[in-house]
N, C-alpha and C positions, 0 to 999 in steps of 0.2 A: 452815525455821528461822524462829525468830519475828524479825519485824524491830526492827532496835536503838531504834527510838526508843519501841516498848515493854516496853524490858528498864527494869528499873532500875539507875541507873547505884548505884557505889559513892557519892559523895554523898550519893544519892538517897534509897537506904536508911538512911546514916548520919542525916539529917533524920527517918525515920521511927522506927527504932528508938532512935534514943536523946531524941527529943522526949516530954518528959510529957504536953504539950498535944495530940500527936496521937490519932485516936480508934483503940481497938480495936474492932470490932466484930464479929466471931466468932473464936472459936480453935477450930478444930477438928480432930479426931484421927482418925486413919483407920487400918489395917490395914498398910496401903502407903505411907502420906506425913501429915503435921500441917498446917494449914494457917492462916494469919491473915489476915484482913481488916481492914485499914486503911480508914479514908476519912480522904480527903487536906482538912486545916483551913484557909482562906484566908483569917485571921489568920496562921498559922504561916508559910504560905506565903511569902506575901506580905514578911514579915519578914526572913524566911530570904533571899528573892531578892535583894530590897534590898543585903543585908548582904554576899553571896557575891556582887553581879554584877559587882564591881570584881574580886574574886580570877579569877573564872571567865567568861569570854564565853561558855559554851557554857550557861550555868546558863538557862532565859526559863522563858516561862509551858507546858511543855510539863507539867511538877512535875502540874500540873492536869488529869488526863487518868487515863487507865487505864494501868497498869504492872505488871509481874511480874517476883519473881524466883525462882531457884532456889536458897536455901543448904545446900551440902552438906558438912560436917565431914571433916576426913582421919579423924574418930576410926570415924566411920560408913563410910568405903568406904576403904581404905588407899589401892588404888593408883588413879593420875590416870587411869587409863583406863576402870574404874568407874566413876569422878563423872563423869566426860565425858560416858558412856554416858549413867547418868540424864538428864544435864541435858540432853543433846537429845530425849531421849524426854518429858520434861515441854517442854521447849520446842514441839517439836514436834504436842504432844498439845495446847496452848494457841493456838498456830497454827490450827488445825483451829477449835476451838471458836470463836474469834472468827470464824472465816470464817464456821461456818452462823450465828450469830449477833450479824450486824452492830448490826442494826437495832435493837434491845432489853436494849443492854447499857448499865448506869450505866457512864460514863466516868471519875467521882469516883471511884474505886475503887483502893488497891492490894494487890497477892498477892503471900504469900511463904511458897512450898514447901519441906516440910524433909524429903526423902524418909528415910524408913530402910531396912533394911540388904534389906526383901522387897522392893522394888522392883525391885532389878536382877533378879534371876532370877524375875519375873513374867513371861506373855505380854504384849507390846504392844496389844493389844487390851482386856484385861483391863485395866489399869490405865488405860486411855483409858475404858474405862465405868466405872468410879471416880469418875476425875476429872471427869466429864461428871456424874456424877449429883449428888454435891459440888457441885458449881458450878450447876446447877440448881435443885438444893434452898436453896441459901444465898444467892446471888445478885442474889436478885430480889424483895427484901423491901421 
C-alpha cells in the first residue's frame, strides 16, 4: 500500500481542486481511469500554509512534494467494496511505480485518479501496464 504521507490528504485536495491559481497540466482519458496532473504553485502554497497552520498542525511543507489520490464516486462503483477494491489496486499499482522509479521522478507533482466502471473487472496487470505507460508518456516532460 502506498504510504500516507503520499496520499493526499482531504485538505490537500481541497486546496488543489478548488484553487483557480493552481496549474492544470494534463487531463487525460484512458479506457480504464481519467487522470489530472497538477503542479503544486508556491505562491498558493505558501499562502495556503500560512493561513491553515494555526487551524491545523499537521498542515507543513510536505504540500511541496509528490502526492496522489484516488476519487471514486458511489455513482460509478455502488457498493464500498468495489471502490476499496480499486483504490488498493491503483494505490498499489503507484507504489510499484515509485519504487522502480525513484530516482527520476518530479516531486512537484500532483495525481488524481478517476477510475471508471472497466477497472474493477480488468486483470491486475493489465491495468498496471496502463498505468505505467500513462505515467511514462506524461510524466517526464
Amino acid at each position: 500500500m502506498l504510504k500516507a504521507k503520499l496520499k493526499l490528504s482531504k485538505q490537500d485536495l481541497d486546496l488543489i481542486l478548488n484553487q483557480r491559481k493552481t496549474k492544470l497540466l494534463k487531463n487525460l482519458q484512458t479506457q480504464y481511469f481519467d487522470l489530472k496532473i497538477f503542479q503544486n504553485l508556491e505562491i498558493i502554497i505558501e499562502k495556503d500554509l500560512t493561513k491553515n497552520l494555526e487551524k491545523d498542525s499537521r498542515i507543513n511543507n510536505s504540500i511541496i512534494s509528490f502526492k496522489s489520490s484516488i476519487i471514486i464516486s458511489k455513482k460509478t462503483f455502488k457498493k464500498s467494496v468495489e471502490r476499496n477494491k480499486v483504490r488498493r489496486r491503483f494505490y498499489s499499482i503507484l507504489e510499484k511505480y515509485l519504487q522502480n522509479n525513484k530516482d527520476n521522478f518530479s516531486k512537484n507533482l500532483n495525481l488524481i485518479f478517476y477510475p471508471k466502471k472497466e477497472s474493477l473487472n480488468i486483470k491486475f496487470l493489465v491495468l498496471q501496464q496502463e498505468v505505467y505507460n500513462i505515467l511514462e508518456s506524461n510524466l517526464f516532460f
